[in-house]
N, C-alpha and C positions, 0 to 999 in steps of 0.2 A: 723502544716498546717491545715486548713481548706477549705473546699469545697462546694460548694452549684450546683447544675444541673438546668438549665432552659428549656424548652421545646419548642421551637422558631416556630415550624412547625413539618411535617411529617418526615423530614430525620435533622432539625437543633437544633444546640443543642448551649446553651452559659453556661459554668462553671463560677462561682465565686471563685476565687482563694486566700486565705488570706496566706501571710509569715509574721513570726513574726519577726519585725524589729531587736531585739536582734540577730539570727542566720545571720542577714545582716550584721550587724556593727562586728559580732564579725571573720564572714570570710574576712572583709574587713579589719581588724584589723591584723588579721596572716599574711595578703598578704602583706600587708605595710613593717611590721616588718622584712618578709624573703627579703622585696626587698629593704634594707635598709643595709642589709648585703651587695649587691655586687653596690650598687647605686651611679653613678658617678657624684658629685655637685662641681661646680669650689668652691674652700675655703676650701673643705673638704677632709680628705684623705678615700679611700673607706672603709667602715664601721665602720665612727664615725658620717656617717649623722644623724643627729638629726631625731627622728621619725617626730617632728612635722612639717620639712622641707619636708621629703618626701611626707607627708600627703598634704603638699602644691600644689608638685608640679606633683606629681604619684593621689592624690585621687579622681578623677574626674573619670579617666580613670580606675582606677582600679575598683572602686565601681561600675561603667556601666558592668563593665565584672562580676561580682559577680551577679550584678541583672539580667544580661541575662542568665547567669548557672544556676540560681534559677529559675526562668520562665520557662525555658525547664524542669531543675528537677522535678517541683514540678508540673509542667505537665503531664509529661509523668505517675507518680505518682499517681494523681487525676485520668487520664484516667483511669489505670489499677485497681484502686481500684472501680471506675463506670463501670467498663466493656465495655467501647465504642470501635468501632472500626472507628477512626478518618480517614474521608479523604481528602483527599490533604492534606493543610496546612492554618492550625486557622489564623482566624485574631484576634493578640493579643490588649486590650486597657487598660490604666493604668486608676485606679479607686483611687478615695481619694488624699493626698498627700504627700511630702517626710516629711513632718514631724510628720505624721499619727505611730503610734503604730506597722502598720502592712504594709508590702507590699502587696498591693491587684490589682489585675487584672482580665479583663475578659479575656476568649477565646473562639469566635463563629467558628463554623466552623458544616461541617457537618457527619454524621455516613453512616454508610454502610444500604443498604437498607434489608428489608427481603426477597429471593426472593423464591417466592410458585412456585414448579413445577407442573406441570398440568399432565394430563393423557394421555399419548401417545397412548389410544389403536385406538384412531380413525383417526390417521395419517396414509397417506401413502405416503410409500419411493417406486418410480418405479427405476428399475433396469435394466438402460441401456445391450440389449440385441447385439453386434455388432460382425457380419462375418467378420475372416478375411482368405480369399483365395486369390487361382489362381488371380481371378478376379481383387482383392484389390491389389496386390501387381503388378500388371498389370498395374492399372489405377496409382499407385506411382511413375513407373517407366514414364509412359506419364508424370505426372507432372514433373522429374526429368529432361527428356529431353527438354521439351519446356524449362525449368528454365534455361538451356544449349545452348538455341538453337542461331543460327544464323542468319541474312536476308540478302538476295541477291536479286541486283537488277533484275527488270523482266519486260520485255516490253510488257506488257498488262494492260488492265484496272485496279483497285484497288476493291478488294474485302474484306468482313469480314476477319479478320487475315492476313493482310497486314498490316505492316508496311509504313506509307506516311510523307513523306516530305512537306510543303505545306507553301504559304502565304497567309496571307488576314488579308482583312482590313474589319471592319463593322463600319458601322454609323447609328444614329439614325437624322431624319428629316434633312440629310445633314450633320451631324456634328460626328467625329467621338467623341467615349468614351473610358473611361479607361477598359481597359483590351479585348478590340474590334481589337485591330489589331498585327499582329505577322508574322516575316520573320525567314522562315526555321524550323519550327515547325517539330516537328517529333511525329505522332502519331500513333498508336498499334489500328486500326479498330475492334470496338466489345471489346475492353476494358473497355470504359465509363467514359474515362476522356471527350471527348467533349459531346452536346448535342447529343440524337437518330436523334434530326431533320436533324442534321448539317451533322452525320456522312451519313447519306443516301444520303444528296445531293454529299460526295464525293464519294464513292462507284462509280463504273462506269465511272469515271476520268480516263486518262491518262495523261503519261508521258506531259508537256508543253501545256498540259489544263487549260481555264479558265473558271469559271461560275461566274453568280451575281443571287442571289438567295435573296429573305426575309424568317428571321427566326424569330418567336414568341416566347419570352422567356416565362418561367411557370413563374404562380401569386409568388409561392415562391423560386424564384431565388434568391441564396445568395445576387448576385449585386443589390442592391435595385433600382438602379441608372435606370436599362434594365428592372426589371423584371414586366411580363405582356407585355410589349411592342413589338413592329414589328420594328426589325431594317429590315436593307439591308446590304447581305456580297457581297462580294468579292472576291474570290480562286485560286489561280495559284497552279497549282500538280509539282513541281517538281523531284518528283520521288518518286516508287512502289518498293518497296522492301517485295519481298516472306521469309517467315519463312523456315529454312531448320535445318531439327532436328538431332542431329548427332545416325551415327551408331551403334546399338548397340552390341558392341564389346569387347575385350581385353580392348581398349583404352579408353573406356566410362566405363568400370566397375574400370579402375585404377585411372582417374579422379575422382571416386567417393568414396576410400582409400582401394580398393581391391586388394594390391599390387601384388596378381600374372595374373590379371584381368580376373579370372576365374567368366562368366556372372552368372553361378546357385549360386556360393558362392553371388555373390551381392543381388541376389535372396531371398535369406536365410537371410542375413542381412539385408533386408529390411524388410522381414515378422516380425523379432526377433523386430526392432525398432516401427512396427506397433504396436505391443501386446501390447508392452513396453507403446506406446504414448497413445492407446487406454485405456488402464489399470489407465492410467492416469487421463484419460479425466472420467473416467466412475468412479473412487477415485472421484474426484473433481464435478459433476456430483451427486452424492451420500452426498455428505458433504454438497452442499449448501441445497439439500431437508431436511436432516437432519437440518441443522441448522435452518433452516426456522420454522421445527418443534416443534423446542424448544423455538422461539421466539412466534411461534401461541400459545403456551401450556401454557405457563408461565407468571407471575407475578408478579411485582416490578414496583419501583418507582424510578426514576433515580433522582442520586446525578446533580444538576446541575455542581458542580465541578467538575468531573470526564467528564463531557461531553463537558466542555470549555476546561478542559487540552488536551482532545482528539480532540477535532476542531484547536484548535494552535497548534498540532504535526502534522495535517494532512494540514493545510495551509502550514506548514513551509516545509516540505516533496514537496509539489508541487511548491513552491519556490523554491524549490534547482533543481525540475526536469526542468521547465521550464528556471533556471538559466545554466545548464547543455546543454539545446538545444540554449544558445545563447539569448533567448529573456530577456532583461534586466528589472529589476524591478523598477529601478529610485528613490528605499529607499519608497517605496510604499508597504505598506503589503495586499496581499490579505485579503477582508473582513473574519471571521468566519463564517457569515450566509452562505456564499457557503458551506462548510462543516458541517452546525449543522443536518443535518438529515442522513448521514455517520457517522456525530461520535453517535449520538444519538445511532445508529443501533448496532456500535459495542460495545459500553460502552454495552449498553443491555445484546448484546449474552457472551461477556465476562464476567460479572458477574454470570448470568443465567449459563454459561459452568464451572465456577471454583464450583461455587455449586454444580452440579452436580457432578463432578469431586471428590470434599469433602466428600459428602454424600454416593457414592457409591464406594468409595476408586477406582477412574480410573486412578492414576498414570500409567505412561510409568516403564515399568519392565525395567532390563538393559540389557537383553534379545531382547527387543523390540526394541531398540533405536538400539540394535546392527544391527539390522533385516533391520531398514530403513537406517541406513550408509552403509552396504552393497548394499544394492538398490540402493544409490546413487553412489555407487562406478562402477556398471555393465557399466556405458556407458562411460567410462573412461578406454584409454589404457591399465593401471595397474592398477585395481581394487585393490591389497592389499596395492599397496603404498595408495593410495586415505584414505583407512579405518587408515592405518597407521597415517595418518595426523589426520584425525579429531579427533583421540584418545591420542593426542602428548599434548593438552592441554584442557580443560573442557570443556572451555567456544564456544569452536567449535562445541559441541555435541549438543547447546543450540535447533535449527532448527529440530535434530532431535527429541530431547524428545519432543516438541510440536508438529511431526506428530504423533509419538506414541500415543502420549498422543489425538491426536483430533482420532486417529484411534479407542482407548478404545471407545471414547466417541459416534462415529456414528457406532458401533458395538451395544453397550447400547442401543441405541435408534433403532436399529432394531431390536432387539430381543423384543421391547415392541409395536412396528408399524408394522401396515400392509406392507410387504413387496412384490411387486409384480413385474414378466418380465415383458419391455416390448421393443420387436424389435426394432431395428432403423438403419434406412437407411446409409450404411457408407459413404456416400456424403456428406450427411445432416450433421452427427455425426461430421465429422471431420469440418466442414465449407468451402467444395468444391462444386464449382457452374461447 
């Protein structure tokens, strides 16, 4: 066999591949022979076909199968003996022809890039700072109860956190539009599903009230059809309904899986689940500044391969999610361009991470993976069954050795970046308005 390397570009590479036709004819020759032994020809009884019948009616077939195990052989072959590290998959082209001396081929495709890491000392990672008290576990349980809560009708006007019932109708120059009129609407005042304008004009409504109000929609109103414009509504209040929060009790603490509904034990379980969710946020939090850091730092040149296989894993992914909520695709595939600067991103950080990972030996210990399946076992009734299962077969463990393993890696990177506190609001932190 023979080899030759071309130099296409920065990451492309085309080998020239030569097989010597002898090693061709003569594996196709053995294959003939052994399948000549058990080879079924009307005329003939098994194993007195003539080789040169089988050759007739097996050699086409069988000699493609020979040149395609030679092509991957004498690939894989060439590669290792160039030292490339090939990614995706070559596009092979037949060179010369079948009655040429030698089977020869190209194969273009491209290498793995070099990636230079940079100098972490002038990064900085902040470190989410986050209270949790009296306070926090106060303000959880408010959210618990309204999440809980009830509405009862109430014969007064309508105020912020009222629930209303209502109809109406809008039109623009006389004429009504789409999505302008609605009977029995039911809306949560100071939510912000309707307009602030709209909500204020009903505020102060009662029971079997009607108003006719103009409201000016904003320049960038989703409905193109309104927006900017001045309609005229319409409104009948059929009914105010008050939020009523339930007691906090026995029966609200058992509602909530405190089976003897003892209130300080839910108390406790709540603070335990904040840590827990906080701990999380503030992990996650922590990873993305890290990773950010790695991509500011560093240097490489992206395989476009890697970054098309990764845009069609991430179309097809939102295919399936979007086919999951019912909206149907019609044999239409979302373009790539939506995903080419997602997948760019993560092609990047994943190469950029495994290097690292390489270079400064960050494998997950077994130790380590054991550490995060316990963690995920804690919020699970029985936490040993839990660890029991994902230990039952390998390939379960997969999730965790990659926290493990991104855990090594934004540990790494903090012990080479500026690391600093900084407070943060538990409102804010968690995404509570």
């Amino acid at each position: 066999m023979q080899t030759s390397l071309e130099t296409l570009g920065n990451l492309e590479r085309r080998l020239l591949v030569s097989v010597p036709q002898t090693e061709i004819e003569g594996e196709v020759e053995t294959r003939l022979k052994r399948l000549a032994r058990t080879a079924r020809v009307a005329g003939f009884r098994p194993g007195k076909v003539p080789l040169k019948i089988v050759e007739q009616q097996y050699g086409a077939q069988v000699r493609q199968e020979v040149l395609g195990e030679a092509l991957q052989r004498s690939f894989s072959e060439a590669v290792r003996e160039q030292k490339l590290k090939v990614v995706g998959y070559p596009r092979f082209e037949p060179r010369g022809d079948e009655a040429a001396a030698d089977f020869e081929y190209s194969a273009t495709f491209e290498i793995y890039p070099e990636v230079v890491l940079g100098d972490l000392g002038q990064a900085v990672v902040e470190m989410p700072q986050v209270a949790i008290g009296d306070a926090e576990v106060e303000k959880t349980l408010q959210v618990l109860r309204k999440q809980r809560s009830t509405f009862e009708k109430v014969p007064r006007p309508a105020a912020a956190g009222d629930q209303v019932t209502i109809d109406f109708r809008g039109t623009l120059e006389g004429q009504e539009f789409e999505g302008g009129k609605g009977n029995g609407v039911t809306v949560l005042l100071g939510e912000g599903r309707l307009l602030p304008d709209f909500e204020t004009q009903i505020a102060g409504m009662a029971e079997g009230q009607s108003k006719t109000f103009e409201l000016t929609f904003p320049q960038d109103y989703h409905g193109k059809e309104v927006a900017g414009k001045t309609a005229v509504f319409e409104v009948s209040l059929r009914e105010v309904a008050e939020r009523r929060l339930p007691e906090m009790n026995a029966a609200f603490a058992q509602a909530l899986g405190v089976a003897d509904g003892d209130v300080a034990k839910l108390r406790e379980e709540i603070r335990v689940n904040l840590e827990r969710e906080v701990k999380g946020r503030v992990r996650a939090r922590i990873k993305e500044q890290v990773m950010q850091a790695l991509l500011d730092t560093s240097k490489l040149e992206l395989p476009k391969t890697l970054v098309d296989i990764e845009a069609e894993q991430l179309a097809k992914n939102m295919q399936r999610d979007l086919e999951a909520r019912g909206v149907k695709s019609q044999g239409n595939s979302l373009p790539l361009d939506m995903f080419l600067e997602q997948a760019e991103r993560r092609v990047r950080l994943g190469l950029i991470m495994a290097e690292v990972v390489k270079v400064h030996g960050l494998q997950a210990k077994p130790d380590q993976v054991r550490s995060v399946v316990e963690e995920f076992a804690q919020s699970y009734e029985h936490p040993q069954e839990v660890v029991k299962w994902y230990y039952e077969k390998p390939e379960r463990l997969r999730d965790a050795e990659g926290l493990a393993l991104e855990e090594n890696l934004v540990a790494w990177v903090q012990s080479r970046a500026s690391v600093v506190d900084k407070p943060v609001d538990f409102d804010d932190f968690m995404g509570r308005t």
